[in-house]
N, C-alpha and C positions, 0 to 999 in steps of 0.2 A: 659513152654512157656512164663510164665507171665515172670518169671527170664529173659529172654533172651530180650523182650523189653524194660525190666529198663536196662537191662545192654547197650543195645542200645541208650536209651535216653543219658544216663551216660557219653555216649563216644562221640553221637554230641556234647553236653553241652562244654565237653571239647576242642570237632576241634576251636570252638567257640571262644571259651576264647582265642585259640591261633592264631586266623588270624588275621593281625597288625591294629594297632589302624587307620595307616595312610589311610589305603584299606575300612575300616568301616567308616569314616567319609567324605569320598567323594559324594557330592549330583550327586543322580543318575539324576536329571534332566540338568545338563551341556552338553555345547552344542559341540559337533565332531566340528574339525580343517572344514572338510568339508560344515559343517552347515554350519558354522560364515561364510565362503567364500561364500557360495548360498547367505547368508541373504548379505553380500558386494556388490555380483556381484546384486544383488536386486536395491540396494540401488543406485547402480552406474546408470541404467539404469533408475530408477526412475528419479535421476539426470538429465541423457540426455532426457527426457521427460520434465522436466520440463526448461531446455533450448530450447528445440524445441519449448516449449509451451509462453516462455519471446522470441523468437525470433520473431514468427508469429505473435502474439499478438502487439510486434511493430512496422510488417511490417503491420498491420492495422491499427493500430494510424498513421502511417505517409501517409500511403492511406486516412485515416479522414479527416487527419489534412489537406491534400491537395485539398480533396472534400470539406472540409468548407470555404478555401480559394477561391476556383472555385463560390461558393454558395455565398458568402461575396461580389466578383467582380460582380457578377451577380445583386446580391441586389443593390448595389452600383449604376451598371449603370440605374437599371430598377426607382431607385429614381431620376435620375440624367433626365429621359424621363418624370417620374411623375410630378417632377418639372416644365420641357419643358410644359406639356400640361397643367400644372396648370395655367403657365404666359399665357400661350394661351386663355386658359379659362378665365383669366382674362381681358386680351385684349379684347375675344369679347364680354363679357359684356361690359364692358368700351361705345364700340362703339353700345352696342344694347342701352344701357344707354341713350348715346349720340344722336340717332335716333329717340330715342319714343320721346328723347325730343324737336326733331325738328320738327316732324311730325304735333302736334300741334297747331304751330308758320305758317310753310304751310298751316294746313286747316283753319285757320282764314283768311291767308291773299286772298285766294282762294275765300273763304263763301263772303269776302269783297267785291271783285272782281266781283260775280257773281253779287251781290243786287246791285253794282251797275252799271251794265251792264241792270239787269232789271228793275231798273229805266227808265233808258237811252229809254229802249225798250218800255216802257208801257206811260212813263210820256213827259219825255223830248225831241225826239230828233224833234220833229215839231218844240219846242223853238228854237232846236239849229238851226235846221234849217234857220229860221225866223231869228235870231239874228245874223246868222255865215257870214261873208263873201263867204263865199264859202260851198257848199255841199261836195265837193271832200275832203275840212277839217274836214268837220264830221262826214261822211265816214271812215277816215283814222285813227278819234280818237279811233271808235268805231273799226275797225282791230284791231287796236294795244291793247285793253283790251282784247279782243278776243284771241288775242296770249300771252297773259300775264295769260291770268288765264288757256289756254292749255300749259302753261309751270309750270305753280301752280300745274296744276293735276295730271301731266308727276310726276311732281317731288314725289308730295306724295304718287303716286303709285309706283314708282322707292325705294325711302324710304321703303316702305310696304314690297315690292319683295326682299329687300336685309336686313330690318328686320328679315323675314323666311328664309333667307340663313342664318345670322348669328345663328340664332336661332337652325337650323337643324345643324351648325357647333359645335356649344355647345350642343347638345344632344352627335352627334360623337364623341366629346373630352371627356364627360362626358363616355361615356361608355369606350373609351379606358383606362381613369384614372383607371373605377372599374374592366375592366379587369386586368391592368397593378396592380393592389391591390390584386388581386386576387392571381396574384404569385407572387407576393412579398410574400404575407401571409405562402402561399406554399413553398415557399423557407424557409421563418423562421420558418416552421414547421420543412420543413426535416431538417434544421440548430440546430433545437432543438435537433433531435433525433440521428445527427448525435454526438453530444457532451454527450449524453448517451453511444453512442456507445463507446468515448474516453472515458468519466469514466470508463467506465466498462472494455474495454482495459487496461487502467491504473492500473486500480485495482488490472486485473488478472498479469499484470507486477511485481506491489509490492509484493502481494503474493507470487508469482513463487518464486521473487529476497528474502523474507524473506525464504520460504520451501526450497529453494539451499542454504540459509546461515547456517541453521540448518542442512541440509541435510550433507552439509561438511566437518562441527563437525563431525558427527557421521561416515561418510566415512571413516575420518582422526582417528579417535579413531578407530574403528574398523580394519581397515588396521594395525595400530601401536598393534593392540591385534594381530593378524595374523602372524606381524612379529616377535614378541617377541613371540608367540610359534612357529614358526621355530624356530626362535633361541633355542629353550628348547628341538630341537628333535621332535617335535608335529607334526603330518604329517595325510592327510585320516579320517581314524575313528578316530582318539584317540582324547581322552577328556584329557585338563587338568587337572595337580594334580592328575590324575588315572592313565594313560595309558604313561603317560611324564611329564615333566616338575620337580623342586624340589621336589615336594610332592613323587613322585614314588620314587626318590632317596635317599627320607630320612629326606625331609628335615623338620623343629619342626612343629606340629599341638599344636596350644596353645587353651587354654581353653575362650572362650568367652569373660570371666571374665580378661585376662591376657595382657589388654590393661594399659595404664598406660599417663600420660602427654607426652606432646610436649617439652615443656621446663622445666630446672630448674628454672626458675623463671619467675613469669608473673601472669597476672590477665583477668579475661573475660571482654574485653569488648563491647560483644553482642552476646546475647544469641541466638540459633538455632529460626529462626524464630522470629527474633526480627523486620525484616521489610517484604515488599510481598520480595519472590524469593529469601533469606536465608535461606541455606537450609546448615547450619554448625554453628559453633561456634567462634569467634574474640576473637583472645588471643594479649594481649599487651604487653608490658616490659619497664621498666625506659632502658633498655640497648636497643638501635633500632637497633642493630644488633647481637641479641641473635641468639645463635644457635638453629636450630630444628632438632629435635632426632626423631626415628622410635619409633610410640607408639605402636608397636608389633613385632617380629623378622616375617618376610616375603622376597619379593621378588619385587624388582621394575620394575613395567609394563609400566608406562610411565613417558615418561620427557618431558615435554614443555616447549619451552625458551618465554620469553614478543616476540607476534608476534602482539600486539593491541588488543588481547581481552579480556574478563573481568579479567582473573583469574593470568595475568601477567606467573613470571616464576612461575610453578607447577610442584608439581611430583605424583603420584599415585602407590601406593603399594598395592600390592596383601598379604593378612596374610591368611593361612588357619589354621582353627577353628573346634573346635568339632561339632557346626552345621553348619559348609560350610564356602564357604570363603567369604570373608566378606575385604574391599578396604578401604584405608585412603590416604584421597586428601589434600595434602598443599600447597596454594597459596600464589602468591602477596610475594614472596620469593625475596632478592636481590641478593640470588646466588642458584647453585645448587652443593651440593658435592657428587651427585651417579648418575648410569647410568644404561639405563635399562638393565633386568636381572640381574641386582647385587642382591645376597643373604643379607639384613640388619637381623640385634639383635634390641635391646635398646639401645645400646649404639651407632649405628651408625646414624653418621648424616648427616642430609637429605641436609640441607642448612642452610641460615641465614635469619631471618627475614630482610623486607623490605615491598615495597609499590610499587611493578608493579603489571599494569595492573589497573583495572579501580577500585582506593581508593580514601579515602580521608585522609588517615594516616596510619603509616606504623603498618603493625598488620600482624599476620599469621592467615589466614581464614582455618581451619580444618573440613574438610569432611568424617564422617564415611557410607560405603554405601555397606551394604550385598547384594551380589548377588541375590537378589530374584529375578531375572526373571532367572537366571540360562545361559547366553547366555556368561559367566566367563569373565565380564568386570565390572567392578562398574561406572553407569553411575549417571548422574547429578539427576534423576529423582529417583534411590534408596535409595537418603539420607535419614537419622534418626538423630532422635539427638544425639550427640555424647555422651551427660551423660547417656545414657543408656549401656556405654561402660567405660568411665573413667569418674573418681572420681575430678571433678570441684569444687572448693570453689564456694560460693556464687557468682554471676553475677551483673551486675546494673540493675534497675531497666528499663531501656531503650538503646538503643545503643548510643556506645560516650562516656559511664561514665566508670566508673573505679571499678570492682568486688574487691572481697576478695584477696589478694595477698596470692600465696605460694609461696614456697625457696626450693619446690625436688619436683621431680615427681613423686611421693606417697601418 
């Protein structure tokens, strides 16, 4: 019995040895044709939410912006009435000013008037009599002071009564102004809150417009992976590299190790992470339009022509490897000589350096980036450094300078 289980072990051992190298090296975490589509139709739809959400958000800003302008003419007129009752208010001080200061000049000439009527009455008018030619003139004097100082009285009382009206008219202006203050205040509050509202409107605008600008990257990647595995037969369940594409058909599984340069000749100049958001390695050349070669035998996933964004023309290759597949991105290219699903070696070349897209001198920016999330696209965010793949001369000490030169890519 014991014979017959070794002999058993003996014979898996061997099915083993013989299922193909290309079948065993396939990461079982990569994702069905059908995946990547859910995670697309995901993404699309996120998208339209996030335009629904830049759309409304500026049919609020321009509802703000029209209530602040409403709020602004309001303020406007309710100063333009503050003003009004201010000159008002100024006026009738003016004339209350004006009246206390008559009032005075009346009750002297009045007080005058009396004392000396009460002379007249107590002292004098037997003299005048005595002395006057006529009574009827004496008489007539003393009328007429008599009506002199009922028009002295009239008046200061007149004065007095139209004092308290002015007076009671500057209380009423006085209160209209603090009302009229009041909302004003009220208005430049809501005016404040309302220009919170627009930041904050604005804000969610920016955002939205940066989360759609990234979000359309990855659409547009993603879509261009969907359609290059049609292109490979990839359809439902099937994962690439296992179930379709080159790898099912045969095509080389190179060893980790089996990366190699970009150019025959050139020098780094800037290392993996030489500034923030370098996320590759800057190779240069006395020749500015050296060729660049596949630094593995694979298969090209994508091609992108200078459409304005950073990485100018670029191409992306898919190499599968003994631990998975693993992507090499070349940008800022000033031509492209493959297209996608083309099968590349080493010796095939990708393009020519140049300087599209957003440089400042013409260089090829190389990106190595393993699948590690498994969703079988090498994105911006799996980079590594590339010398943990090929064999770089020394770099400069900073980006801009000029590394160790080689003459083969070996």
């Amino acid at each position: 019995m014991l014979k017959e289980k070794i002999l058993l072990i003996v014979m898996l051992s061997m099915l083993i040895c013989l299922i193909p190298t290309s079948m065993v090296n396939v990461q079982a975490d990569e994702k069905t044709v059908d995946e990547l589509q859910a995670e697309l139709d995901a993404m699309q739809n996120e998208n339209k939410n996030l335009e629904n959400q830049e759309i409304q958000a500026e049919q609020d800003l321009t509802n703000y912006n029209d209530k602040i302008d409403e709020i602004e003419a309001e303020i406007d007129t309710l100063d333009d009435q503050n003003n009004q009752i201010k000159s008002e208010i100024n006026i009738k001080n003016q004339e209350i000013d004006e009246i206390e200061a008559e009032i005075p000049e009346k009750k002297d000439d009045a007080n005058q008037m009396l004392q000396f009527l009460e002379v007249l009455d107590n002292k004098n008018v037997a003299v005048e009599f005595v002395f006057s030619n006529s009574i009827q003139n004496t008489l007539r004097q003393i009328h007429s002071m008599n009506i002199l100082v009922d028009i002295a009285v009239n008046t200061i009382n007149d004065l007095i009564i139209l004092e308290q009206e002015l007076e009671k008219d500057q209380i009423e202006l006085d209160i209209a102004a603090e009302q009229l203050k009041a909302h004003e205040i009220e208005l430049e509050q809501n005016q404040e809150l309302l220009e919170v509202y627009i930041s904050e409107q604005t804000n969610i605008i920016a955002s939205a417009s940066d989360q759609q600008a990234i979000l359309k990257q990855d659409i547009e990647s993603q879509q261009r992976v969907l359609d290059f595995y049609t292109s490979q037969g990839c359809s439902g369940n099937d994962v690439y590299g296992q179930d379709c594409g080159p790898t099912n058909g045969g095509s080389e599984v190179i060893d980790a190790s089996g990366f190699i340069r970009p150019t025959n000749n050139g020098y780094v100049t800037c290392e993996y992470g030489g500034y923030s958001g370098h996320a590759g390695i800057d190779v240069g050349s006395t020749n500015k339009t050296e060729p660049i070669y596949a630094v593995a035998p694979g298969v090209v996933v994508d091609v992108e022509y200078d459409n304005g964004g950073p990485y100018g023309n670029n191409v992306l290759v898919r190499h599968d490897t003994s631990s998975g597949a693993v992507f090499s991105h070349y940008a800022h290219m000033s031509s492209i000589s493959v297209s996608p699903g083309q099968s590349i070696d080493y010796n095939t070349q990708i393009g020519n350096m140049g300087a599209t897209g957003n440089v400042t001198g013409t260089h090829l920016d190389l990106e190595i980036r393993p699948d590690s999330n498994g969703d079988g696209y090498g994105s911006y965010s799996e980079a590594v450094n590339p010398r943990g793949y090929i064999n770089f001369p020394a770099g400069p000490s900073g980006c801009g300078g000029h590394g160790t030169s080689w003459s083969s890519r070996t």
